[in-house]
N, C-alpha and C positions, 0 to 999 in steps of 0.2 A: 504494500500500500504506500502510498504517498505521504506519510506523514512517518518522519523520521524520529518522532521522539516515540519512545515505546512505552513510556510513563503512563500518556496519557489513554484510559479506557475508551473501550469502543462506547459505552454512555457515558453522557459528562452530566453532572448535578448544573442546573440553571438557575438563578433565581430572578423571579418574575413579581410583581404586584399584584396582589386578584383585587377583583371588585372593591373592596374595602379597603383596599390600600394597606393590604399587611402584606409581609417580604412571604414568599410559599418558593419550593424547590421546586426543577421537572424535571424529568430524564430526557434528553437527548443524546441522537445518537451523534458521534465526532465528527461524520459528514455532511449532517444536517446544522452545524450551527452557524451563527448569522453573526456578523460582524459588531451585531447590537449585544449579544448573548455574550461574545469575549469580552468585550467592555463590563459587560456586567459583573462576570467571575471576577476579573481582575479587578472591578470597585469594590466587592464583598472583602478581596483580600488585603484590600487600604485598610479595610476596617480591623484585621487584624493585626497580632501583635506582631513584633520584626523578623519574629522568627522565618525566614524563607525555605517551604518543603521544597519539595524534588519537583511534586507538580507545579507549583506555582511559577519554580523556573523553565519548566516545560512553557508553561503559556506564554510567559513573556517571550520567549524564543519565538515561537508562534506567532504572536501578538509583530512580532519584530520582520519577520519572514513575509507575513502577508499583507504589512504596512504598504507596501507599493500597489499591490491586484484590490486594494477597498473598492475605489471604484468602478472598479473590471467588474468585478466576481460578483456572483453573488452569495456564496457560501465560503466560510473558510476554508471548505476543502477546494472547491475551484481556485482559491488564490495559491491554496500550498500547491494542488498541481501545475499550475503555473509557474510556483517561484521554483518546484522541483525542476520542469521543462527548464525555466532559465536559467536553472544552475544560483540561488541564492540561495 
């Protein structure tokens, strides 16, 4: 597959607002998610303390990889395939 970091599960935890406006998880899957969903993990983890896991550096990698295809793509996986095609 196209995504070089092996960290990360084929489901990733999302967090989303429902109706009421309380924080709620979802499962997606790693090639369905949306450039809005990366943003979001990666604001949950501002929220935590400094400590940095494995994943969290996974995603910034990630995060880093598909900065260029945001506007191309429309999933993160189409940007990693891409930045895979372009050799980034």
């Amino acid at each position: 597959m196209y995504w070089r970091t092996r960290h990360v599960g084929k489901r990733i935890f999302v967090p989303y607002k429902d109706e009421h406006g309380k924080l709620r998880w979802d499962k997606k899957r790693r090639t369905e998610l949306s450039f809005d969903d990366l943003d979001e993990v990666i604001a949950r983890w501002e929220d935590r303390p400094l400590k940095q896991s494995r994943d969290r550096k996974d995603f910034d990698e990630i995060a880093r990889r598909t900065a260029p295809y945001g506007d191309v793509a429309r999933t993160v996986g189409e940007a990693l395939e891409m930045a895979e095609r372009d050799g980034v």
